[in-house]
C-alpha positions as CSV (number, residue, x, y, z in Angstrom):
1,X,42.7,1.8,185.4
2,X,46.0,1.2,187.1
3,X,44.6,3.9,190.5
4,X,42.0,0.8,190.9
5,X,44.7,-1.9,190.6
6,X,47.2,-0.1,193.2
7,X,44.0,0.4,194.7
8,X,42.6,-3.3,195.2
9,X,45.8,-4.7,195.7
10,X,46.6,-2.4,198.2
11,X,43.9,-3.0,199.9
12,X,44.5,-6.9,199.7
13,X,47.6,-6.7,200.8
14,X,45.8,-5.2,204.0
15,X,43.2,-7.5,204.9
16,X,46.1,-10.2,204.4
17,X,48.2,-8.6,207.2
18,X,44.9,-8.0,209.1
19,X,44.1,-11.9,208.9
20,X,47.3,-13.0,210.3
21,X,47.5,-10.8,213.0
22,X,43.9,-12.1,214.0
23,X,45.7,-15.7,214.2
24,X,48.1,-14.4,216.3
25,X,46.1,-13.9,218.5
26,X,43.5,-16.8,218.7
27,X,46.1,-19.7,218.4
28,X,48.9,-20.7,220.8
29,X,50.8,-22.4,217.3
30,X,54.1,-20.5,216.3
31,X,53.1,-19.9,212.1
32,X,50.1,-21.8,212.1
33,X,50.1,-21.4,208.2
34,X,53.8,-23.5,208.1
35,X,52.0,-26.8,209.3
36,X,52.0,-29.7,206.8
37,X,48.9,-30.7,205.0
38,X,47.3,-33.4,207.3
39,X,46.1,-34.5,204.3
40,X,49.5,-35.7,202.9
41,X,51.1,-38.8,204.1
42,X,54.5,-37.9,205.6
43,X,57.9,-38.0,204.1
44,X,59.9,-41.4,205.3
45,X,63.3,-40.9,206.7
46,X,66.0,-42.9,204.8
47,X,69.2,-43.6,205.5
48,X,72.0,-42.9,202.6
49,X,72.7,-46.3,202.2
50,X,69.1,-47.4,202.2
51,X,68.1,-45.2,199.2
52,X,71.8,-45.7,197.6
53,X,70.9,-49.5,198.0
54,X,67.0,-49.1,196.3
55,X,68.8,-47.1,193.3
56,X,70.9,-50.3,192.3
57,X,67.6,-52.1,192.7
58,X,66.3,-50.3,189.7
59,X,67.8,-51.1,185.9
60,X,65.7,-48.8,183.3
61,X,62.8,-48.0,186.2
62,X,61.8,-51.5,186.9
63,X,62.7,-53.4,190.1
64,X,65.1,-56.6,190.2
65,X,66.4,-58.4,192.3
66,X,69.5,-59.0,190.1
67,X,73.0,-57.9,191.1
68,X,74.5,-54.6,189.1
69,X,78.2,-56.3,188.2
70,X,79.5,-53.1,187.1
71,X,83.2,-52.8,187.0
72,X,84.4,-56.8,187.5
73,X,87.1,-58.3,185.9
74,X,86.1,-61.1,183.8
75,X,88.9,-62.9,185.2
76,X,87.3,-62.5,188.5
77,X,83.9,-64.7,187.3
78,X,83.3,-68.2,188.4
79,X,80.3,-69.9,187.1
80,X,78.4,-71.8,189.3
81,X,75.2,-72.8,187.4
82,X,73.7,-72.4,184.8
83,X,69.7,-72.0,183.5
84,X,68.7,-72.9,180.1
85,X,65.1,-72.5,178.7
86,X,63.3,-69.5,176.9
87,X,65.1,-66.9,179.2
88,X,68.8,-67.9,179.7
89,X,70.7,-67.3,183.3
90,X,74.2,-68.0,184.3
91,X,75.1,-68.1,188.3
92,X,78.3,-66.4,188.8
93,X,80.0,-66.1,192.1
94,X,82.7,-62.9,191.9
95,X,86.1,-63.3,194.3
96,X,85.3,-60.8,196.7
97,X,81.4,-60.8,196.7
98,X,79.2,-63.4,198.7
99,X,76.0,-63.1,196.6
100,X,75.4,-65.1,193.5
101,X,75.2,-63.0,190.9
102,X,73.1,-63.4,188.0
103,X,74.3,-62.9,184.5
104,X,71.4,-62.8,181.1
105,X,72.9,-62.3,177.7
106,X,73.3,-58.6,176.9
107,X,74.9,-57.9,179.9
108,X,77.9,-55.7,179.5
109,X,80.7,-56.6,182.2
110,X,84.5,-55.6,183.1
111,X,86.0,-52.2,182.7
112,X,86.2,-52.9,178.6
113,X,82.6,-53.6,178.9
114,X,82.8,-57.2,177.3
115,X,79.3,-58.4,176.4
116,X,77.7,-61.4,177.3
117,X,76.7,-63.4,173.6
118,X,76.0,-66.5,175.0
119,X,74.9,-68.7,177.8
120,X,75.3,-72.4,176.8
121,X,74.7,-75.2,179.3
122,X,78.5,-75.6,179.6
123,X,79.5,-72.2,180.8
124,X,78.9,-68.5,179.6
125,X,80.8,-66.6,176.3
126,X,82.3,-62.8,176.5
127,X,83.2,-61.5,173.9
128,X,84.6,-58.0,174.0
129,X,86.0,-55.1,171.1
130,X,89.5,-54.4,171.3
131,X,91.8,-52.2,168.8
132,X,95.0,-54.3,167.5
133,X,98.9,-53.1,167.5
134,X,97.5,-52.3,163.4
135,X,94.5,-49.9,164.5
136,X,92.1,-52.1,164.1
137,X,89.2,-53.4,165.7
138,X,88.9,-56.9,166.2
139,X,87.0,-59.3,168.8
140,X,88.0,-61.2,171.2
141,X,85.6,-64.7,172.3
142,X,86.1,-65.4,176.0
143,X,84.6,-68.9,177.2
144,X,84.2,-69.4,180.7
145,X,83.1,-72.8,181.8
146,X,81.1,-73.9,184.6
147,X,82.8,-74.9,187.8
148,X,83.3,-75.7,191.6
């Protein structure tokens, strides 16, 4: 049984060499079996800072156009408007950013990662998890008001 299988396969492994030595020499094209699939659309070129730019796009695989604030300081924050209805939005302009950026409850900003509780139609609450001088943990309420 295995004399038949060394046998077959070597004989395979023949015809294979055989077929591309034949397309050697019937075709101009340098490894004609390296081509792409001309069935495939192509791969787009991106720059670095095109597809670093479509990542922050994405928040859990869905699209949005809404600014990742990351590591701000909450001192940083100036509200500039404010959206109240079923889904809250808070406007925030950030000193050394020109875009708006939009805040929605839940939102977890600043390097202690304060959350935000609230958006009232007078400004936005923070409120963020700090240990006291005792060990404990304890909350701290932040209120940022709406302004010029």
């Amino acid at each position: 049984m295995m004399i038949l299988i060394l046998i077959i396969s070597s004989f395979v492994f023949a015809q294979n060499s055989q077929m591309k030595a034949s397309f050697q020499n019937l075709t101009k094209i340098d490894n004609p079996f390296e081509l792409r699939d001309p069935f495939r659309a192509p791969l787009m070129k991106t720059n670095k800072s095109e597809s670093e730019s479509q990542a922050s796009l994405t928040q859990n695989g869905v699209f949005t156009n809404i600014n990742p604030i990351g590591e701000i300081d909450p001192k940083t924050i100036k509200i500039v408007g404010v959206l109240v209805g079923r889904d809250r939005r808070a406007m925030a302009k950030v000193n050394g950013k020109e875009d708006v950026v939009i805040l929605k409850e839940g939102m977890k900003i600043g390097a202690d990662q304060a959350e935000l509780k609230a958006i009232l139609p007078g400004g936005i609450i923070l409120v963020e998890k700090i240990t006291n001088v005792y060990g404990e943990e304890e909350y701290l309420e932040t209120v940022i008001p709406i302004s010029r």
